[in-house]
C-alpha positions as CSV (number, residue, x, y, z in Angstrom):
1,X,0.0,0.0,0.0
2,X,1.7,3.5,-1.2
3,X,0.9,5.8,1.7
4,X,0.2,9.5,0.8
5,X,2.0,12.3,1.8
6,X,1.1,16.0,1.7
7,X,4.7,17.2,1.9
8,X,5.8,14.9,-0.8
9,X,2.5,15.7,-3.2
10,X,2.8,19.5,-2.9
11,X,6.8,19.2,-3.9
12,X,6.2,17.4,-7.0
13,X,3.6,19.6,-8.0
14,X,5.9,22.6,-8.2
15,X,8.2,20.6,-10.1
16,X,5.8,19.8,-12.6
17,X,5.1,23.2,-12.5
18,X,8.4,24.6,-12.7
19,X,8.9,22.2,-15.3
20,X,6.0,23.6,-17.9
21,X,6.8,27.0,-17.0
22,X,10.8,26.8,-18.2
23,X,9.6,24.9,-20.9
24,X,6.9,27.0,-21.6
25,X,8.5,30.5,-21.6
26,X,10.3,30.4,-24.7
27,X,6.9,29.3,-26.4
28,X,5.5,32.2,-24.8
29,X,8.0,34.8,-25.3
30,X,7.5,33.8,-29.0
31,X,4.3,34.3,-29.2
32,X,4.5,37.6,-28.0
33,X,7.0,38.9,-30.5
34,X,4.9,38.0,-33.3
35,X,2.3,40.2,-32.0
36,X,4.5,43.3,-31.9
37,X,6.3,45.2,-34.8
38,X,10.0,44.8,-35.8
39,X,10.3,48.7,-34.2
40,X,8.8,47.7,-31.1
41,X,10.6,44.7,-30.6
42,X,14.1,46.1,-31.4
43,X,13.6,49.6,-29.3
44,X,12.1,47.6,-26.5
45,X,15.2,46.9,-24.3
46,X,13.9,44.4,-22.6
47,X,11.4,42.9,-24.6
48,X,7.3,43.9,-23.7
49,X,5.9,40.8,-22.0
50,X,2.7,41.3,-22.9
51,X,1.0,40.7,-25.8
52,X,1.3,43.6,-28.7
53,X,-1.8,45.3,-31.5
54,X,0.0,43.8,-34.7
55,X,-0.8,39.7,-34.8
56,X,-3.2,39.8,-37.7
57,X,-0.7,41.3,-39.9
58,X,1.9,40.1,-38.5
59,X,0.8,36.5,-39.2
60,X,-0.9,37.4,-42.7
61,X,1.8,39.0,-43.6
62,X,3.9,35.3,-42.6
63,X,1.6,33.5,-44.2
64,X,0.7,34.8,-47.3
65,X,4.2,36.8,-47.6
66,X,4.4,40.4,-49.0
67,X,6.5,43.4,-48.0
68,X,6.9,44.9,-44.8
69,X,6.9,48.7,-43.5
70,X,10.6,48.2,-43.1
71,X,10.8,47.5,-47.4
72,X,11.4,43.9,-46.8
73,X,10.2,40.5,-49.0
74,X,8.9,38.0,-47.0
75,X,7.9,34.5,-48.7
76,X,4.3,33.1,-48.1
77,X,4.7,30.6,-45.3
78,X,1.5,28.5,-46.6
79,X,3.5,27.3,-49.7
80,X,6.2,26.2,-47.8
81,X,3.9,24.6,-44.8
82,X,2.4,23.1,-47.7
83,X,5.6,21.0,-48.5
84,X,6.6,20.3,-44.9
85,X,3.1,18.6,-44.9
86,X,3.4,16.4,-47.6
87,X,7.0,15.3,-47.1
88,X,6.4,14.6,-43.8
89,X,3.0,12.6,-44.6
90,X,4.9,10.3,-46.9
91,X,8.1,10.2,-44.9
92,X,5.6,9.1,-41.8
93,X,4.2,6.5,-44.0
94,X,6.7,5.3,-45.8
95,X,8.6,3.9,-43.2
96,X,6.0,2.7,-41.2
97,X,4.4,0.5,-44.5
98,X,8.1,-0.3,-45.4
99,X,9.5,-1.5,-42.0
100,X,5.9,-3.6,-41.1
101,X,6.5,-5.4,-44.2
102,X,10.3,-5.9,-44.0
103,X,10.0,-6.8,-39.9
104,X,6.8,-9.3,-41.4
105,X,9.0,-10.9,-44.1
106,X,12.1,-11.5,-41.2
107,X,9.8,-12.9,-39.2
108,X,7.3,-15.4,-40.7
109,X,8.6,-16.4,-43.7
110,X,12.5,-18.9,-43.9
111,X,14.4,-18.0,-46.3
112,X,18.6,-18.5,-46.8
113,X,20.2,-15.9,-44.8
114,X,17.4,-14.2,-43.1
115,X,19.1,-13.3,-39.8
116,X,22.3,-11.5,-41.8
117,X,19.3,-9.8,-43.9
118,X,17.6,-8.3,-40.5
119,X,21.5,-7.5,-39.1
120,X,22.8,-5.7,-42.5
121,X,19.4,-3.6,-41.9
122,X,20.2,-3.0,-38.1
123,X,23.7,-2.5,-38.7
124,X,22.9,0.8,-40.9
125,X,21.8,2.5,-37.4
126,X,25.6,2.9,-36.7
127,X,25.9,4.6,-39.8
128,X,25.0,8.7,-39.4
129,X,23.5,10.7,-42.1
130,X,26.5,12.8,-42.6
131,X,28.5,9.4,-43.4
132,X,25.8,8.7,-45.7
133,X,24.6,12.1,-47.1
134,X,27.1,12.5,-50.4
135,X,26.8,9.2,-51.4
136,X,22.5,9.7,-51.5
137,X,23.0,13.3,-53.1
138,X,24.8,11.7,-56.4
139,X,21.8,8.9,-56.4
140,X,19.1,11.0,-56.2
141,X,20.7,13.6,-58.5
142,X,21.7,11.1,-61.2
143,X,17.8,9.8,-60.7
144,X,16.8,13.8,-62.0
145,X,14.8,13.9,-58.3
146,X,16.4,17.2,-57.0
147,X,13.6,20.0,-56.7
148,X,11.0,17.0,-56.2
149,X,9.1,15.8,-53.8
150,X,10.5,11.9,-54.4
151,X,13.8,13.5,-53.9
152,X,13.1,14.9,-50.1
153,X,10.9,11.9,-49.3
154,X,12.3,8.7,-51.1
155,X,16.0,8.7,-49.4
156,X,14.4,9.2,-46.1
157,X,11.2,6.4,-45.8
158,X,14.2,3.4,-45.3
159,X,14.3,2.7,-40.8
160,X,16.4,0.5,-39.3
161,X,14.7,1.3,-36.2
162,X,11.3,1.1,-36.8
163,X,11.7,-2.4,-38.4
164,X,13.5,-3.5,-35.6
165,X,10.8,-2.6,-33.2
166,X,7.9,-4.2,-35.1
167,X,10.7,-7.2,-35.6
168,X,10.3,-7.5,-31.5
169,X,6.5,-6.9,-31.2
170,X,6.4,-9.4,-34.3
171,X,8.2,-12.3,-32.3
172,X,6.1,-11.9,-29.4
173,X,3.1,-12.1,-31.0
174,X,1.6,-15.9,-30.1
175,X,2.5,-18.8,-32.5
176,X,-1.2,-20.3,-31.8
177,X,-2.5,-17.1,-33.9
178,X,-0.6,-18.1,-36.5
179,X,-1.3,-21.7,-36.3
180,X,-5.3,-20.6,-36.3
181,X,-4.9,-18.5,-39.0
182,X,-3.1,-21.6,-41.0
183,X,-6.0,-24.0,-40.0
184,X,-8.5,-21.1,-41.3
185,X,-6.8,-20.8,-45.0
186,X,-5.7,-17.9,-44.8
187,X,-2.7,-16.8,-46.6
188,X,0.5,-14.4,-45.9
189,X,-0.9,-11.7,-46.4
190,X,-4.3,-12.3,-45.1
191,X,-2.8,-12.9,-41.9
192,X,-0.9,-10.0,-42.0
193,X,-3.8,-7.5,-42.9
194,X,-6.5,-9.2,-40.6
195,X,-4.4,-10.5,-37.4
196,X,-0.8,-8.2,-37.3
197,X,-2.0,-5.0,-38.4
198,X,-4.7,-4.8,-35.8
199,X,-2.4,-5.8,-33.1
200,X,0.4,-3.0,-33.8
201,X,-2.1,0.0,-34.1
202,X,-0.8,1.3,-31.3
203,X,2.5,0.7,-32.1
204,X,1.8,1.7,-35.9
205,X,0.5,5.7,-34.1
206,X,3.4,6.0,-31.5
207,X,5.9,6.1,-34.6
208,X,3.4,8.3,-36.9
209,X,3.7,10.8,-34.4
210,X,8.2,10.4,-33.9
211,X,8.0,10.5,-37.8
212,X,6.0,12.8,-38.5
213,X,8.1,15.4,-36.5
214,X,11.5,13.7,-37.9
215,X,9.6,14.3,-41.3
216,X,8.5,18.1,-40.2
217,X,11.6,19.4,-39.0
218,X,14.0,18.1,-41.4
219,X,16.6,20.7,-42.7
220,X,20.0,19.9,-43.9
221,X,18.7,17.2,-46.2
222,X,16.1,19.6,-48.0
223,X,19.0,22.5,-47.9
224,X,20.8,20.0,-50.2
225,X,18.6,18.4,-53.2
226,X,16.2,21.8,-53.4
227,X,17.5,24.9,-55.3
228,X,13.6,25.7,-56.2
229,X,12.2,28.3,-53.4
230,X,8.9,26.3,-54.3
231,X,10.2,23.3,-52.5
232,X,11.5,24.6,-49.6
233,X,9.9,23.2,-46.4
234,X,8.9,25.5,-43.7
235,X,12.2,24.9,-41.6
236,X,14.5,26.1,-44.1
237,X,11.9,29.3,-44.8
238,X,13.0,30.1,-41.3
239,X,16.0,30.7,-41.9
240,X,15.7,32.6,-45.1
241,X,13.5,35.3,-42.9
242,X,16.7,35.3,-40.2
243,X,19.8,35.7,-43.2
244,X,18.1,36.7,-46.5
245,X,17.8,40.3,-45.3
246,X,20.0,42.7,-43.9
247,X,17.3,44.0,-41.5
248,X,15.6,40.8,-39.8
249,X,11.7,41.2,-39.3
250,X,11.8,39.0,-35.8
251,X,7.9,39.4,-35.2
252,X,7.7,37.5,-38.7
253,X,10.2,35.3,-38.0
254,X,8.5,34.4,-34.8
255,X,4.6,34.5,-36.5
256,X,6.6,32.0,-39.1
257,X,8.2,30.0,-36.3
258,X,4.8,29.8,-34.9
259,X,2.9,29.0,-37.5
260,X,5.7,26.0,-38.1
261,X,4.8,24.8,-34.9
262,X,0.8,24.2,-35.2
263,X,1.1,20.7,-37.5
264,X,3.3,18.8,-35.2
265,X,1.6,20.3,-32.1
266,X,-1.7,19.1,-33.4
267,X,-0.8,15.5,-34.6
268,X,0.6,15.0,-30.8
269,X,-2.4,16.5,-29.3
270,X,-4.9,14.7,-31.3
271,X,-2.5,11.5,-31.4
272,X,-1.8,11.3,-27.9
273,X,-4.1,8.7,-26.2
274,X,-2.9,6.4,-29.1
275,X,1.0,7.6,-28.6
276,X,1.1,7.1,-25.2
277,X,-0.6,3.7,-25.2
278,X,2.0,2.1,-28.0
279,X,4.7,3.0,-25.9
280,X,3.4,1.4,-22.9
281,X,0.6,-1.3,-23.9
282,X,2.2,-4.4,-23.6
283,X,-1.2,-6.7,-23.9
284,X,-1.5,-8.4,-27.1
């Protein structure tokens, strides 16, 4: 029996607390400079606090671009949202589809070899992109997929890790399931689609969510095979606000920072039951 203590409640409440307000406060303190003009922001020593007049066209002006008071172009955000959305959608579910299918095929079926298969895939963990990066740039460039949406999604949809972990849930899963499943007729991938895929739905959500944020944030790849301003994700739009002028709009850059932050925020929000129960649900 855990015995309660009032002492001991009250101090890890005001960690917790402490906790969201440190990690809040940046989040905050952005917020605030996008609703405040580049004058106020840069006369203001220190910053306002409070909320400013200027969010609506502060964030219009981030997310539809135009030009500022100040005589500066800012690109459209939405465009470049836009690709972040769709690279990370089929970065997400690339590698999920790819590595259930690769962690099914190491699992149920025997073929010669199939354990140094599954360890030349895990072995490519110790491998880091920078090691790998030049090497992928000549592919995907002798391929003609630079400026393309295959060329910032393709190179990335292969996981070592993700395949490893349905590899474990995989070998856990019962053998009398497959055995019924057998007596029943069913084929490969009739037992795959009606028995395996049910089972790792939580499993399958907890990695949409990681991946979708690996997908979302992803910079120095997309700084690489995209020369095109029309394919450049949100993350590297960022930047271009920081260093493409020499007077930096910061409440844009913050609206824009903002506005970069809504699609991942919302995917964990809406995703979270589901996230938190394929990290910890261990019934099958």
């Amino acid at each position: 029996m855990i015995e309660k203590r009032p002492g001991l409640t009250v101090l890890s409440h005001l960690v917790l607390i402490l906790g969201v307000m440190i990690v809040a406060f940046p989040l905050y303190l952005t917020f605030v400079a996008s609703t405040q003009s580049a004058t106020e922001i840069a006369q203001s020593v220190p910053m306002s606090m409070w909320p400013g007049s200027h969010a609506l066209e502060t964030y219009k002006t981030a997310l539809f671009g135009g030009e500022t008071s100040a005589g500066s172009r800012i690109p459209a955000a939405a465009p470049m949202m836009w690709v972040s959305l769709v690279s990370a959608l089929v970065i997400a579910i690339g590698k999920i589809a790819i590595s259930l299918l690769s962690a099914f095929a190491i699992v149920y079926f025997r073929f010669p070899l199939r354990n140094l298969v599954f360890w030349m895939i895990f072995v490519t963990l110790m491998l880091p992109v920078e090691v790998r990066i030049g090497p992928t740039y000549e592919v995907v460039s002798n391929l003609g997929m630079l400026n393309s949406y295959a060329g910032l999604t393709v190179p990335l949809i292969a996981s070592a890790t993700a395949t490893f972990l349905f590899r474990q849930f995989f070998l856990t899963v019962p053998d009398e399931l497959v055995e019924a499943a057998r007596m029943d007729g069913a084929g490969p991938m009739r037992f795959f689609i009606d028995i395996l895929l049910p089972l790792t739905r939580t499993s399958i959500a907890a990695l949409f969510v990681i991946q979708f944020i690996y997908g979302w944030n992803q910079y120095l790849w997309p700084l690489l095979v995209t020369t095109n301003e029309d394919m450049y994700p949100v993350v590297m739009g960022i930047k271009r606000l920081i260093a493409g002028e020499a007077y930096t709009e910061w409440n844009v850059v913050m609206a824009t920072a903002i506005l970069a932050m809504l699609p991942p925020a919302l995917v964990v929000i809406l995703m979270q039951k589901w996230f938190v129960k394929g990290l910890v649900d261990t019934e099958k």
